[in-house]
C-alpha positions as CSV (number, residue, x, y, z in Angstrom):
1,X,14.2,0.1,-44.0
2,X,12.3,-1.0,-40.4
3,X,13.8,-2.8,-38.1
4,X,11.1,-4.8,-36.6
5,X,11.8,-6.1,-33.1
6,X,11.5,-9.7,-32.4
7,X,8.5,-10.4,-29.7
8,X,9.4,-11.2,-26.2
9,X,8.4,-13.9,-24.8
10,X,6.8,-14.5,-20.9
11,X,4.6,-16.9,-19.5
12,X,1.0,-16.2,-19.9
13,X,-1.4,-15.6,-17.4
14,X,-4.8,-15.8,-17.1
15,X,-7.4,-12.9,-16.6
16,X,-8.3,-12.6,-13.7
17,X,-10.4,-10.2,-11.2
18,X,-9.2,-7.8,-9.1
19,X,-11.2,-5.8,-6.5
20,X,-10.4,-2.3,-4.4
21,X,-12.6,-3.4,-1.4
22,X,-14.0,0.0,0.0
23,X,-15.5,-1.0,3.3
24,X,-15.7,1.3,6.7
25,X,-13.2,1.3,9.0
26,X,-14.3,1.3,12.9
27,X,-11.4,3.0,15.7
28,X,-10.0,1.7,18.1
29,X,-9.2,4.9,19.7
30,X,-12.0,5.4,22.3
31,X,-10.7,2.0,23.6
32,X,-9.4,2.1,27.2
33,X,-7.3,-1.1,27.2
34,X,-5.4,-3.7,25.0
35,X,-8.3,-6.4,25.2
36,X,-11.3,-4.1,24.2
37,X,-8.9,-2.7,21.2
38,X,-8.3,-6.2,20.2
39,X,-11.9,-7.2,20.3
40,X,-12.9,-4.5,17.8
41,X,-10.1,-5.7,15.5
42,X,-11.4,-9.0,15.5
43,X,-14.9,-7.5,14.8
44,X,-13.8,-5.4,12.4
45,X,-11.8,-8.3,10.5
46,X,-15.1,-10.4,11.0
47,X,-17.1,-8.0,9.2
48,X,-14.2,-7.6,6.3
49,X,-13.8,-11.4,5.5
50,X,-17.6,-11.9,5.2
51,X,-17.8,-8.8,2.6
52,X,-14.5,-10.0,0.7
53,X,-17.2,-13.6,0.8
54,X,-20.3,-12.1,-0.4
55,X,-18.4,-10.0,-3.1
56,X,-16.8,-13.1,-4.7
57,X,-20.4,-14.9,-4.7
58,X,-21.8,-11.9,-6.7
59,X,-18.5,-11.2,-8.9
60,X,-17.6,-14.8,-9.3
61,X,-15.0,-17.3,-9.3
62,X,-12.1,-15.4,-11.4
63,X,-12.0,-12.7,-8.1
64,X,-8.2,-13.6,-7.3
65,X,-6.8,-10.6,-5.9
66,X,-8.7,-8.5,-2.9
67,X,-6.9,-4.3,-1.8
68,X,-8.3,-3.7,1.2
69,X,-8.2,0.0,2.7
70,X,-5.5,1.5,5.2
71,X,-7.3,1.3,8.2
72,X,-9.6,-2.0,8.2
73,X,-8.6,-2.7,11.5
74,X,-7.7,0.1,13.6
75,X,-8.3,3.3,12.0
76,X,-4.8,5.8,13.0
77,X,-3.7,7.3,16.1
78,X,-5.4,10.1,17.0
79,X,-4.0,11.8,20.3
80,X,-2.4,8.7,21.2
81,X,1.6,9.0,21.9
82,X,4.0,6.1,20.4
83,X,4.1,4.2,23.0
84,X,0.2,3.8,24.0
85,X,-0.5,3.5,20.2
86,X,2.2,0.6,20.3
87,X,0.5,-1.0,23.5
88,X,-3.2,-0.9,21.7
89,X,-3.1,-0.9,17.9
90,X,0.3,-3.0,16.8
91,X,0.9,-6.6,15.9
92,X,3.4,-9.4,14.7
93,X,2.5,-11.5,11.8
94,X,2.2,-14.6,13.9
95,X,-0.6,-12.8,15.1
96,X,-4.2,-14.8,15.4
97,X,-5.9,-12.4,13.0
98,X,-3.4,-13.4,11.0
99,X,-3.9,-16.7,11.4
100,X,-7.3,-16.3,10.4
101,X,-6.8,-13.8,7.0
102,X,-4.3,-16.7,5.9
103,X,-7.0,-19.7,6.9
104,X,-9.6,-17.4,4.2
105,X,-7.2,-16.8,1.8
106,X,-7.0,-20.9,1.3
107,X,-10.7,-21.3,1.2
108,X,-11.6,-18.8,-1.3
109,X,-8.4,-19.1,-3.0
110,X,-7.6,-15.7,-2.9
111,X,-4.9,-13.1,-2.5
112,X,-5.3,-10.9,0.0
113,X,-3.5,-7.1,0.5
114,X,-3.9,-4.7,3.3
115,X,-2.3,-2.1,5.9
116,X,-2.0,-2.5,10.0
117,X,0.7,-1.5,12.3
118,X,3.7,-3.6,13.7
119,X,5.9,-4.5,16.4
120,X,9.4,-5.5,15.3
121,X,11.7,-7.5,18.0
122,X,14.9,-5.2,16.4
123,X,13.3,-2.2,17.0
124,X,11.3,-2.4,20.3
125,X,11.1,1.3,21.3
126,X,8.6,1.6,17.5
127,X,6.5,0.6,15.2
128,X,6.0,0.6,11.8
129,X,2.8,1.0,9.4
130,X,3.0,-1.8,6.9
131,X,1.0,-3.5,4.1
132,X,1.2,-7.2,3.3
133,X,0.0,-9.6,1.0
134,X,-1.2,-12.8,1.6
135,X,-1.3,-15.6,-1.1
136,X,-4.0,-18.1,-2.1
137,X,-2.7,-20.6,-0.8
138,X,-2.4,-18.9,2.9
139,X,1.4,-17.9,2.8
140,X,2.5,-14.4,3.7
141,X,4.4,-13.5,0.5
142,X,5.4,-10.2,0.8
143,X,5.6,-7.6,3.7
144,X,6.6,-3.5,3.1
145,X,7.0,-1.4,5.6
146,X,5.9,2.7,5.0
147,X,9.2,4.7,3.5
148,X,7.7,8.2,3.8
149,X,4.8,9.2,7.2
150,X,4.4,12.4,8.8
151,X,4.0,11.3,12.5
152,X,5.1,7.2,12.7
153,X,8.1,5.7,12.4
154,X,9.7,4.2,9.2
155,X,13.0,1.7,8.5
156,X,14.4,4.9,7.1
157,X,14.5,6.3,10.6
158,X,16.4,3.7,11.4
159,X,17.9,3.1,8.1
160,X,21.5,1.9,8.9
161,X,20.5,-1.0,11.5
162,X,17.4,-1.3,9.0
163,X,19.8,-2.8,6.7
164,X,22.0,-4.8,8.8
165,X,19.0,-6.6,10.1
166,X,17.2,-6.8,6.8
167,X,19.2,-5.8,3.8
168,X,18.8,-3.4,0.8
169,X,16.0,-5.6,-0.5
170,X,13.6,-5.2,2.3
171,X,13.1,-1.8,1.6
172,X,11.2,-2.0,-1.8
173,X,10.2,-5.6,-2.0
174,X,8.4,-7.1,-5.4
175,X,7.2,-10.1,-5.4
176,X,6.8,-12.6,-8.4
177,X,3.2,-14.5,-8.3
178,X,0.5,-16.2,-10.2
179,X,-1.2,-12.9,-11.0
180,X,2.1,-10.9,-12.3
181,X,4.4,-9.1,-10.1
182,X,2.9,-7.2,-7.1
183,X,4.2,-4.7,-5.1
184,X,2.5,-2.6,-2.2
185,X,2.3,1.0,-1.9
186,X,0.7,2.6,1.1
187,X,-1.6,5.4,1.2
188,X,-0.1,8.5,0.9
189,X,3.0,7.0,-0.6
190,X,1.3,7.4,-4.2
191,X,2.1,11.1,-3.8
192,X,6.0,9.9,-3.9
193,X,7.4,9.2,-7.7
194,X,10.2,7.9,-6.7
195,X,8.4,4.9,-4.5
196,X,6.7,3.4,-7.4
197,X,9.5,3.9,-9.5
198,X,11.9,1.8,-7.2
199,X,9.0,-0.8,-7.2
200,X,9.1,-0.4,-11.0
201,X,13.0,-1.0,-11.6
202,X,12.6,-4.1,-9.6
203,X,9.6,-5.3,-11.9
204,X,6.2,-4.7,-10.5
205,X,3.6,-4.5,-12.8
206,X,0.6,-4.1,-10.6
207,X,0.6,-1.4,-7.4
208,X,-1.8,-2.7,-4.4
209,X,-2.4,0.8,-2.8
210,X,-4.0,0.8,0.7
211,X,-5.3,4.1,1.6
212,X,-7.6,6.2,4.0
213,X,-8.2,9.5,2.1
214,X,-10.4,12.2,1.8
215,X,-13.0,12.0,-0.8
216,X,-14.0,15.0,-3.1
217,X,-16.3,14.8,-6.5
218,X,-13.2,17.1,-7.8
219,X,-9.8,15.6,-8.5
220,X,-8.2,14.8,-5.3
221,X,-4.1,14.8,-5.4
222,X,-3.7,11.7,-4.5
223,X,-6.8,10.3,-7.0
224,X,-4.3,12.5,-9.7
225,X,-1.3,10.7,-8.4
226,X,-2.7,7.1,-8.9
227,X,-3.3,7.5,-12.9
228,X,0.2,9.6,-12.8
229,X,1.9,6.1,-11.1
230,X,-0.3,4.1,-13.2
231,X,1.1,5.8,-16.3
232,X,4.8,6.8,-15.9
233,X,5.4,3.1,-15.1
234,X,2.9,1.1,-17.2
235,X,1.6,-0.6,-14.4
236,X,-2.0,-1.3,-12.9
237,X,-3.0,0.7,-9.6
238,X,-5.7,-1.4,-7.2
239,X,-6.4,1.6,-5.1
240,X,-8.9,0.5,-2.1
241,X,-10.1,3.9,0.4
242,X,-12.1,3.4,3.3
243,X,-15.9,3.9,3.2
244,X,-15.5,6.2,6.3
245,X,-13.7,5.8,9.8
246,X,-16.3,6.0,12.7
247,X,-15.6,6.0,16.0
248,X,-13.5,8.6,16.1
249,X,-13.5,12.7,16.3
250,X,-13.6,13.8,12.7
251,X,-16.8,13.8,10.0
252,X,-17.1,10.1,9.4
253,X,-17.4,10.0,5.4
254,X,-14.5,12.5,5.2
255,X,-12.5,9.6,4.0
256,X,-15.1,7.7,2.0
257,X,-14.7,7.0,-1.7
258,X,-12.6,7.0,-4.9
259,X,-11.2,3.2,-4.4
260,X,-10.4,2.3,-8.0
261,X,-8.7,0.5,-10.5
262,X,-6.5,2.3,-13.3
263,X,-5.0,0.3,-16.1
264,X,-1.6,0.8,-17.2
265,X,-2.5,3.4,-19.5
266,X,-3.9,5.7,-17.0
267,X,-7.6,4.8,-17.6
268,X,-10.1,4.2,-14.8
269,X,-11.4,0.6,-15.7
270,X,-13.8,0.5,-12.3
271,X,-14.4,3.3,-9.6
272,X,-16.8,2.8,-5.8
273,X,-19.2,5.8,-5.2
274,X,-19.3,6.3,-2.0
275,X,-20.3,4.0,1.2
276,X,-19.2,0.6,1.3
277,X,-18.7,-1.2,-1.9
278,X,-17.1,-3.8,-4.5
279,X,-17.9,-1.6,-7.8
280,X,-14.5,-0.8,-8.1
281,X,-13.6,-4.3,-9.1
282,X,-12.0,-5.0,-12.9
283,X,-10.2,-7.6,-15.2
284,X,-6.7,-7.6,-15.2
285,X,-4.5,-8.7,-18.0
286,X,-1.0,-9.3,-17.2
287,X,0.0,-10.5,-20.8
288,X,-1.7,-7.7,-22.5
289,X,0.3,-5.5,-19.6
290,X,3.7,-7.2,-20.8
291,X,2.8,-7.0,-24.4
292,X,2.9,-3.2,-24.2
293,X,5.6,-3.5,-21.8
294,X,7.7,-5.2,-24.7
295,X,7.0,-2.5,-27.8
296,X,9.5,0.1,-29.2
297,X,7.3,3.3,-28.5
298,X,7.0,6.9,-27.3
299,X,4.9,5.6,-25.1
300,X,7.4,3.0,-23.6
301,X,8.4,5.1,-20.4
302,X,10.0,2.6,-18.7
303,X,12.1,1.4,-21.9
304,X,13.5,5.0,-22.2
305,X,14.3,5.7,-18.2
306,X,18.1,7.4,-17.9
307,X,18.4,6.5,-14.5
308,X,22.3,7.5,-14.5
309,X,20.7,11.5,-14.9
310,X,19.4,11.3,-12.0
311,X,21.6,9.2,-9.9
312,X,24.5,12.1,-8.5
313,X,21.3,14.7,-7.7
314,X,19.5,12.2,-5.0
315,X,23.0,11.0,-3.9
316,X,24.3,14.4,-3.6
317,X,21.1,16.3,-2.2
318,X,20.1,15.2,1.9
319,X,16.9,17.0,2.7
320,X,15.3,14.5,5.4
321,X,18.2,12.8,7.4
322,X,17.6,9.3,7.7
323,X,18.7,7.6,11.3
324,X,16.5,10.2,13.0
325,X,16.0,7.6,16.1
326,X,18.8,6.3,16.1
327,X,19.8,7.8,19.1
328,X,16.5,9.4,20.1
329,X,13.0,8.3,21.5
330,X,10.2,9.4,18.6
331,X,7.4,11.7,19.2
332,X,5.6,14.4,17.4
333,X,7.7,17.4,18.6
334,X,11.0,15.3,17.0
335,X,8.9,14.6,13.4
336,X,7.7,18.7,13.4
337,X,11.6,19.5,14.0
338,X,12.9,17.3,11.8
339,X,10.2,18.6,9.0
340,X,11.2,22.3,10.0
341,X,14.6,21.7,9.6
342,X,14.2,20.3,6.1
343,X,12.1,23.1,4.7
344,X,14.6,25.7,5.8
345,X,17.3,23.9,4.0
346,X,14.6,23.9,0.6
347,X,14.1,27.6,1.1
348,X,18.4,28.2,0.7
């Protein structure tokens, strides 16, 4: 006899377009003050809104959701200490540009995901990296700040008064839309299981993954790690890379290429070649999503998690201390220490 499980119910949504914008990012680096930096943002976010315009004219009114890549308005610091990286390339959300994503996200009803770097008035000796989402009707839904970065500050640095300013929840926040359940993940964070995963427990269905990556016709890790997320949590991946970064001391299509979209099965449904592009833009089907969410199956991954297992190793196991800055002023020679100090205590 079969026991046939009754179907669960959810609230339809529409399909509904999605696109991995892959456009190129300009630097700010070579710029000698605040103002000049602040004029090529606003150039740069000039020249992105009028692309994310002319791709909805030629893709067509069901474009609802817009991944834009890591560096669309600064590029990274490249030589630059904390401090003069703060003073040029960071904002606040109150910012004008902004002001002026949330303004285009109401016209051409829109959601709208990127990456830039902030000030926070808790923490004013840093900054953090940190992808947003803006919704359709002009609202700033959801903000995460980067978990895991080799050379910037993160909340886990600062991960006690992190909390007490923010709480648990501001450190993997999902938020509940229109289009399903969103969640950001930035760049090289899809190399990290265990950041989708948390994003998955708390119900995201579709990963908005701002990156800046190198590009290779062979199988990149990270372009390996986007169908891996995809898969092991039954969830889409809008993956949106940067059609090169120029302006700045490195081959300029070194990171140019691979935006995608994989489907909750792992498949590729839409992938950019290379140079800017909106090829990598696909349909996306929430209730077919939660449909396979909701079957009794091998392939059912998240169904058949035993997150007790695992609980005691990542409780009992402290490779990378967290609080890091609590007491101490950030810069690269702390993060190489820090990193030393880890691998020393993987290699006992």
């Amino acid at each position: 006899m079969y026991l046939v499980s009754k179907p669960i119910l959810f609230n339809l949504i529409p399909r509904y377009k999605a696109l991995a914008l892959q456009t190129e990012c300009f630097a700010i680096n070579s710029c000698d003050n605040r103002n000049s930096a602040y004029q090529q943002m606003q150039k740069s976010l000039k020249t992105v809104l009028g692309e994310i315009r002319g791709s909805k004219a030629f893709i067509g009114p069901d474009l609802k959701l817009v991944v834009l890549p890591e560096y669309f308005l600064t590029s990274f610091p490249f030589g630059e200490s904390l401090e003069q990286w703060k003073e040029k390339a960071c904002l606040k959300t109150d910012d004008d540009l902004f002001s002026q994503m949330k303004k285009f996200c109401l016209e051409q009803s829109i959601f709208l995901s990127g990456n830039f770097y902030e000030l926070d008035d808790h923490f004013p000796d840093l900054y953090f990296q940190s992808s947003f989402i803006i919704d359709d009707k002009g609202e700033l839904i959801l903000k995460y700040r980067r978990l895991n970065s080799m050379f910037a500050p993160t909340p886990h640095d600062v991960l006690d008064d992190y909390i007490k300013f923010y709480g648990d929840d501001a450190l993997f926040p999902v938020v509940d839309t229109a289009l399903g359940k969103l969640a950001c993940i930035a760049s090289e964070e899809i190399m990290y299981p265990e950041i989708a995963r948390c994003f998955m427990m708390r119900g995201a269905e579709i990963f908005l993954h701002s990156s800046s990556e190198a590009g290779s016709p062979q199988l990149t890790h990270k372009d390996i790690a986007k169908r891996a997320r995809a898969i092991e949590n039954m969830s889409y991946v809008i993956s949106s890379n940067s059609a090169g970064i120029s302006g700045i001391s490195f081959p300029f299509a070194a990171t140019d290429g691979l935006s995608k979209i994989v489907g909750y099965e792992g498949h590729v449904l839409s992938e950019a070649g290379t140079g800017g592009s909106m090829v990598a833009n696909s349909y996306i089907d929430i209730n077919a999503l939660r449909d396979y969410r909701s079957k009794v199956s091998m392939q059912n991954y998240n169904a058949r998690q035993r997150f007790e297992l695992y609980a005691p190793s990542y409780a009992s196991y402290s490779h990378y201390p967290p609080n890091s800055f609590a007491s101490k002023n950030p810069n690269k020679e702390l993060f190489i220490n820090t990193q030393l100090n880890v691998i020393k205590k993987l290699q006992k």
